[in-house]
N, C-alpha and C positions, 0 to 999 in steps of 0.2 A: 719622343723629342724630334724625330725626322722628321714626321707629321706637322708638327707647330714650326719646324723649320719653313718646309716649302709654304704653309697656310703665309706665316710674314712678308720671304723671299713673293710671293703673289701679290699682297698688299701692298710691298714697297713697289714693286713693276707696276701694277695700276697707279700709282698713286704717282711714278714717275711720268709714265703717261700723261696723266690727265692733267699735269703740272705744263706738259708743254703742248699738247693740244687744246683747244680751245672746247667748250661745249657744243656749240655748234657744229661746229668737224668734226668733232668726233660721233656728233649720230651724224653728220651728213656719209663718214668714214662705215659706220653700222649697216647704213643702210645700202652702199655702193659695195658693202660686202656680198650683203644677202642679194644683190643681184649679180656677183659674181660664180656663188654659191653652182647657179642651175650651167649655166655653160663651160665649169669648168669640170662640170661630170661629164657634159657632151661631148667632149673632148677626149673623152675614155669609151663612153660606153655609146656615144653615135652611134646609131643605125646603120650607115655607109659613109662615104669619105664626104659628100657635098655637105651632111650633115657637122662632120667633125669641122669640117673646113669654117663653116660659118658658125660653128661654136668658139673657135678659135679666134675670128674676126669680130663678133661681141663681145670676147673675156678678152681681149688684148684693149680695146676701146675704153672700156670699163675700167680696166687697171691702169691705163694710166692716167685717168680723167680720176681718179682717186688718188694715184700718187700726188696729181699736181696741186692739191689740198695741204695749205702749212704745216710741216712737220709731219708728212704723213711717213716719214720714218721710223718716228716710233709705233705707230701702229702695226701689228702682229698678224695681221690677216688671218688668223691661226684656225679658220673653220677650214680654210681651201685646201681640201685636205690630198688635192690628186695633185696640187703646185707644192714645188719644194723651193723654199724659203732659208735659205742659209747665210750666216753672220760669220765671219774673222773675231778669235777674241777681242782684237782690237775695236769692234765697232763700226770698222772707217766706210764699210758699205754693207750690203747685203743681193744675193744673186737669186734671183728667182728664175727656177726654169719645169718645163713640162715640154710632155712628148704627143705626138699626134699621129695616128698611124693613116696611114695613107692606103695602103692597102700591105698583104704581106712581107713583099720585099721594099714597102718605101715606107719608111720611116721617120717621120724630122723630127727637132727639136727646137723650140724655140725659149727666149727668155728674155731678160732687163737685168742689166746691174744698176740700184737703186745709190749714189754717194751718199753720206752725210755732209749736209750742208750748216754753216753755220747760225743764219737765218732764216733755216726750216722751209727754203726756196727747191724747187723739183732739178736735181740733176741726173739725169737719166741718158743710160745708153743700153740702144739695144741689141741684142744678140740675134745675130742673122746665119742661120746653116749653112754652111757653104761646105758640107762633106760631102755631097752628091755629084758633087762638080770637081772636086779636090783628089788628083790623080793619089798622093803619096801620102796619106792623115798624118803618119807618125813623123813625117823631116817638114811638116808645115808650120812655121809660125805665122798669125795675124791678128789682125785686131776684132775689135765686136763685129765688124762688118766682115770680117771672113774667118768666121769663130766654125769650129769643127763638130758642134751638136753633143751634150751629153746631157742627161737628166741628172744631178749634182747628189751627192747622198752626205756626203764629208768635204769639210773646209780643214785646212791643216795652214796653221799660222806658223811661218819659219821668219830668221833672216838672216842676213852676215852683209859682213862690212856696213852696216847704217840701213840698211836697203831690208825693206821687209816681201816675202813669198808666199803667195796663199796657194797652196795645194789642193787641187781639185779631186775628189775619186768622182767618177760618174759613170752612168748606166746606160747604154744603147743597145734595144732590140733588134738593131741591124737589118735582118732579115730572116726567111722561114727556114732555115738551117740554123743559123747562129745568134749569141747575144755575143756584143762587147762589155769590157769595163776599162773605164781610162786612167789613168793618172798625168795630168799638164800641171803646169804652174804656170799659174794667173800673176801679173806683179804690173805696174804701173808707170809709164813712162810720160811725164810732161802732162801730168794728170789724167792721160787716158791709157784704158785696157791695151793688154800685150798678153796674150796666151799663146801655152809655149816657147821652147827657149833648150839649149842645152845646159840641162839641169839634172842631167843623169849620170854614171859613172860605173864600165861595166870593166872588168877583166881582160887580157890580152883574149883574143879566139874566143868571146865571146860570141852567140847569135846574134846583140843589136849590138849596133856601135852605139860610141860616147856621141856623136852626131845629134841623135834623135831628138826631136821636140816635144815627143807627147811618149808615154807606155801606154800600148794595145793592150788587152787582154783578150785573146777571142777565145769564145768554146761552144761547145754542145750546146742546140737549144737548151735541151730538157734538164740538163745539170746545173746546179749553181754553185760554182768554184766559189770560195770566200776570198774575198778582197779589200781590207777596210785597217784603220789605222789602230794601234796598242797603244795606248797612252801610257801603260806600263814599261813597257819597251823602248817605248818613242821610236814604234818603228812601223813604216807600212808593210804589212804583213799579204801576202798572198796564200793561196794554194797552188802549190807546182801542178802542172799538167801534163796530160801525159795522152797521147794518143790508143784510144778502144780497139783501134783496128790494125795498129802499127805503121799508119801513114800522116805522121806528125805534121806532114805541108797542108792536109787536107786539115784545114781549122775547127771545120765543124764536126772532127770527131772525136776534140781535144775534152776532157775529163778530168777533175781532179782527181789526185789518187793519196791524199791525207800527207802529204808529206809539205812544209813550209819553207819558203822563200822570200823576200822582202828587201827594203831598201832602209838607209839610216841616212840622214840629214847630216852633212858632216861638210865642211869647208865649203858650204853653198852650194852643193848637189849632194843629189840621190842617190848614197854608194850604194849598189847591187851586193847581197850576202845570200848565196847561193842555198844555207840551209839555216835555219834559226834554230829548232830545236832540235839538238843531238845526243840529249837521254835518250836511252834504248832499256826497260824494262829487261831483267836477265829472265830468262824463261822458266817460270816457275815460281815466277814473283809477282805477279800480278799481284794489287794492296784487294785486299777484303772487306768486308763486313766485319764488326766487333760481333763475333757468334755467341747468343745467348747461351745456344745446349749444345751439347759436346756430341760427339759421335753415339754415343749411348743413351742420349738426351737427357744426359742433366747439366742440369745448373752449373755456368761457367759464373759464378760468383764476383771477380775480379774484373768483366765484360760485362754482366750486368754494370755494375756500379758505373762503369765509363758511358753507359749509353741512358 
C-alpha cells in the first residue's frame, strides 16, 4: 500500500507540474537541466581551483537563465544531485546552495533563494559569502548580501506571534583541521532575507550568550558529530562534544562522545536543554535477543512462538 502510495503522491506532483508549466518550458526546463548536469559535478570533482571556479561561473549562469523561465518554481531540478534544494512546509520559497573548495583552507559557499511568485515571474536573491571577511560568524546578522556561507541539509518551519522562522542546519568544510555545522534562522523582513537574529535562549553561566545570531558547531575533521532535527521530539538534537586531548579551546580536537544535547522551539527561541536523553540502562540489563535454545540447547518453546 506504501508503494501505490508514493507511485499516486508522484502522479499527482507531475501532473501539478505540468498544469502550471507550459510544454515548451518545460523541455526548454529538461534541457537547461541536463546542461546543468556536467558543471555542477565540476564543482566537486574539478581538477584544481581555475577549473571549480569556471564551473561554478557556467552552473550559476545556467541556473538562473532557467529560473527565469514561467513558473520555473515548480520545477524540481531533482538530477543536480551535488546542489541542495530545500522547501519550508509552507512553500513560500525554496533555497538552493552548494560549496566549492578553493583550496584546503578556503572554502565558499554559494546559493539563491528562489520566492514563489504569483504569476510564475523570477524573484530571486542571491546568496553572497561574506564569512571570510566576517570577524565574529556567530554575533553577525545580514542579509543575502552578507550571508555567512553554509551548505543547507534541514529547513525547520517555526513561528510565534503571526511572524513565521525557517531554521537553517547547514554544513561547512571550514578548513583542513576542521568541519562546521550551523544553525541560523532565516525570517523575512519587508519582503527580503534576514539571517540570523537572537533566537537562541541559554542558562545563567552558560558558554554562549542569549546574544548570539547563528550556533557554531565546530569539530574534528575526521569525525561526524550528529546534528539534525527529531520530528518526534520537535527538537534540534545534537551530539555533545567533548575534547580528544583535554583542550576544549582547541576546536579541532572536539569529538562526539554519544551523549545528546539540543534546543526546543518555545516562545520564539531556541531554548538550550543541556541533556535530552536521561535513561541510563541498570547494569545488567542490557534488552536481548528472544533466545531460541537455552543453555543446554534446547527448545525455548514460548521464544520460538514470539520470533
Amino acid at each position: 500500500m506504501k508503494w501505490i502510495a508514493c507511485i499516486v503522491f508522484l502522479f499527482a506532483l507531475n501532473a501539478g507540474i505540468a498544469q502550471r508549466i507550459s510544454h515548451a518550458d518545460m523541455a526548454t526546463l529538461k534541457t537547461k537541466e541536463d546542461s546543468l548536469r556536467s558543471p555542477s559535478f565540476k564543482l566537486i570533482q574539478g581538477i584544481n581551483a581555475s577549473d571549480r571556479l569556471q564551473a561554478d561561473s557556467v552552473f550559476t549562469k545556467i541556473l538562473v537563465r532557467a529560473l527565469k523561465i514561467n513558473n520555473s518554481f515548480y520545477y524540481p531540478f531533482d538530477s543536480l544531485i551535488t546542489i541542495s534544494t530545500l522547501y519550508p512546509t509552507d512553500s513560500t520559497f525554496r533555497i538552493f546552495t552548494w560549496q566549492m573548495i578553493i583550496n584546503d583552507n578556503v572554502i565558499r559557499q554559494h546559493g539563491a533563494i528562489q520566492m514563489k511568485t504569483t504569476d510564475g515571474s523570477l524573484k530571486l536573491f542571491p546568496l553572497i559569502d561574506k564569512s571570510d571577511i566576517t570577524e565574529n560568524m556567530a554575533d553577525t546578522i545580514g542579509s543575502n548580501f552578507g550571508w555567512m556561507g553554509a551548505l543547507y541539509y534541514k529547513i525547520i518551519t517555526t513561528s510565534f506571534n503571526g511572524n513565521f522562522y525557517y531554521t537553517l542546519l547547514g554544513f561547512d568544510e571550514n578548513n583542513i583541521r576542521s568541519n562546521k555545522k550551523v544553525i541560523e534562522v532565516l525570517h523575512f523582513e519587508n519582503d527580503k532575507p534576514v539571517f540570523g537574529g537572537h533566537y537562541f535562549s541559554f542558562p545563567p553561566k552558560h558558554p554562549y550568550s542569549n546574544d548570539i545570531s547563528r550556533y557554531i558547531y565546530e569539530f574534528k575533521k575526521e569525525s561526524g558529530p550528529r546534528l539534525t532535527y527529531d520530528n518526534q521530539l520537535q527538537m534540534i538534537v545534537m551530539e555533545h562534544l567533548v575534547s580528544e586531548s583535554n583542550e576544549p579551546n582547541k576546536l579541532w580536537t572536539l569529538v562526539g562522545d554519544g551523549d545528546y544535547e539540543g534546543f526546543k522551539w518555545v516562545g520564539g527561541k531556541w531554548v538550550y536543554n543541556s541533556k535530552i536523553f536521561n535513561e541510563v540502562t541498570p547494569e545488567g540489563q542490557a534488552p536481548i535477543p528472544n533466545m531460541i535454545l537455552d543453555e543446554k540447547g534446547k527448545v525455548i518453546d514460548s521464544n520460538l512462538k514470539k520470533n
